[in-house]
GUFIGU-746065 format. One line per field, with one value per residue (C-alpha): x, y negated, z negated. Coordinates in steps of 0.5 Angstrom, whole numbers. Layout:
N
px X ...
py Y ...
pz Z ...
//
This chain:
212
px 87 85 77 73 79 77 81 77 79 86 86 82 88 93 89 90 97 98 100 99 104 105 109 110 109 105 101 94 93 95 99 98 103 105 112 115 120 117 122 122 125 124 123 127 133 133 141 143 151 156 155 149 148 153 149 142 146 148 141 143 134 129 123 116 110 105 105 107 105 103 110 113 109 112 119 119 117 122 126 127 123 117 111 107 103 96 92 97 97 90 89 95 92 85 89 91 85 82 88 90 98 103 109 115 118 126 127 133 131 125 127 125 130 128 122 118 110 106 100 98 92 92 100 102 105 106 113 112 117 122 127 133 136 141 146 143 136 132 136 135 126 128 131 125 119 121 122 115 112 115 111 105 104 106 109 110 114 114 118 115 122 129 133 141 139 134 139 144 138 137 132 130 127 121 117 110 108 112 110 102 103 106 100 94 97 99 91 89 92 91 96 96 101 100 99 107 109 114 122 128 135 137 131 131 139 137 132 137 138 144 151 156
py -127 -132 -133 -131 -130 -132 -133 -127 -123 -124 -122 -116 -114 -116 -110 -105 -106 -111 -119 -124 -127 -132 -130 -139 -145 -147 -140 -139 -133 -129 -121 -116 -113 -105 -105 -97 -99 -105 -109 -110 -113 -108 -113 -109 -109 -117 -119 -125 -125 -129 -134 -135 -135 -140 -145 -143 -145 -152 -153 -158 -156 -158 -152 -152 -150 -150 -157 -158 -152 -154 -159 -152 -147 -154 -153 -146 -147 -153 -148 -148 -142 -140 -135 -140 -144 -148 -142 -140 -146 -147 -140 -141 -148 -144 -139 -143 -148 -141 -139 -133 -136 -140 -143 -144 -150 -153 -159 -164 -171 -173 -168 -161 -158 -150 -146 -139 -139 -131 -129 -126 -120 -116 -114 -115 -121 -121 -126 -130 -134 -138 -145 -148 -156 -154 -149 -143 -147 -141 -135 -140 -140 -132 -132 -136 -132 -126 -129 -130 -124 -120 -124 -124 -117 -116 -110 -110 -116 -114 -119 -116 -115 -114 -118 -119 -125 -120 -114 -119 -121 -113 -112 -106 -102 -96 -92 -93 -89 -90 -97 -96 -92 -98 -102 -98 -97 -106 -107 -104 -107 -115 -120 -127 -132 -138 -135 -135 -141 -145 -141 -143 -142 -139 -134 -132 -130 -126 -123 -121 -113 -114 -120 -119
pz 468 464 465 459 453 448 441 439 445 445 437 439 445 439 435 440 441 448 448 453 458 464 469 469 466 472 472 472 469 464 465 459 457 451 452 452 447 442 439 431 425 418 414 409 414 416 416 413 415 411 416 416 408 408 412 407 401 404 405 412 413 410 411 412 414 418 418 426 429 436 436 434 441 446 442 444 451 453 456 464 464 460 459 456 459 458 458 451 449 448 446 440 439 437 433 428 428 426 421 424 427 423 424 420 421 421 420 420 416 421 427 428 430 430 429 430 431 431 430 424 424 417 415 422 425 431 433 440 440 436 439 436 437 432 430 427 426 429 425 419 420 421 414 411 415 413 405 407 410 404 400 403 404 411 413 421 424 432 436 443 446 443 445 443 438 434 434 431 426 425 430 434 438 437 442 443 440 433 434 434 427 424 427 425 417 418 421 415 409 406 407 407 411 407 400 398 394 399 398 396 399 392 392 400 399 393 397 403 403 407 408 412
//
């Protein structure tokens, strides 16, 4: 169903612990989903491999912020098959005009080559979808979003559904139950996304809890 959801109700099914998605891009509704198990990613515990810091040091991309958001939801829904459809576009559109979804931003040179988009309710962000053009480009806007909620003063990074990719970043999955704990203790806390100064590679590798 789509008729009558606005940005405000959407944020509303975010705050009881429920998301949005098309079964198609063509679709024109919407199915609301709360997983049994909710996939995760411990702010303290996001893994940046040897590998991975490698390609952070030598900075090949420039990291940005909010400066193409819809360029960043259209990257991530460029895929043979998408949950994304007008209907999400739209209400994501609305969300940020209102402050309340981000994007950080991979660029190579004047390309945009990964990224990552969520919504941010109180300490939650609630990651819906990353893309990548360029070896490691989404798991290097992990690394820099992360930095981000960290110092923005969130506390529940919820990717949905765990998948391999997530694993490998240090995801993982939680009961309902536990996940509806983490919510209610997120949605009462302060946080701010875009308050953070922007990172540096230097300053995101001596944040890391982890290499490998």
């Amino acid at each position: 169903m789509t008729a009558g959801l606005s940005p405000e109700l959407l944020l509303s099914a975010y705050a009881q612990g429920i998301f949005p998605m098309a079964s198609a891009r063509d679709a024109a509704d919407l199915h609301w989903f709360e997983p049994r198990l909710r996939g995760v990613v411990p702010l303290q515990n996001f893994h940046i491999s040897r590998s991975l810091a490698r390609v952070i040091t030598r900075e090949t991309y420039q990291i940005r912020t909010n400066t193409a958001f819809r360029a960043v939801v259209e990257g991530c829904a460029d895929r043979p098959e998408t949950w994304i459809n007008a209907a999400l576009f739209r209400l994501y559109d609305a969300l940020h005009e209102l402050g309340a979804a981000h994007a950080v931003e991979v660029w190579q040179g004047p390309d945009l080559v990964g990224g990552i988009f969520g919504v941010t309710l109180g300490g939650a962000f609630f990651g819906e979808s990353m893309f990548s053009r360029a070896p490691n480009a989404s798991k290097v806007a992990m690394a820099y979003t992360v930095d981000r909620l960290i110092r923005g003063g969130f506390s529940l990074f919820d990717t949905q559904y765990l998948t391999p990719h997530l694993q490998s970043l240090g995801g993982v999955e939680i009961p309902r139950i536990e996940y509806r704990r983490r919510l209610r203790v997120a949605l009462g806390q302060s946080a701010d996304f875009t308050a953070p100064p922007a990172a540096t590679a230097q300053s995101i590798l001596q944040r890391r809890t982890q290499t490998s």
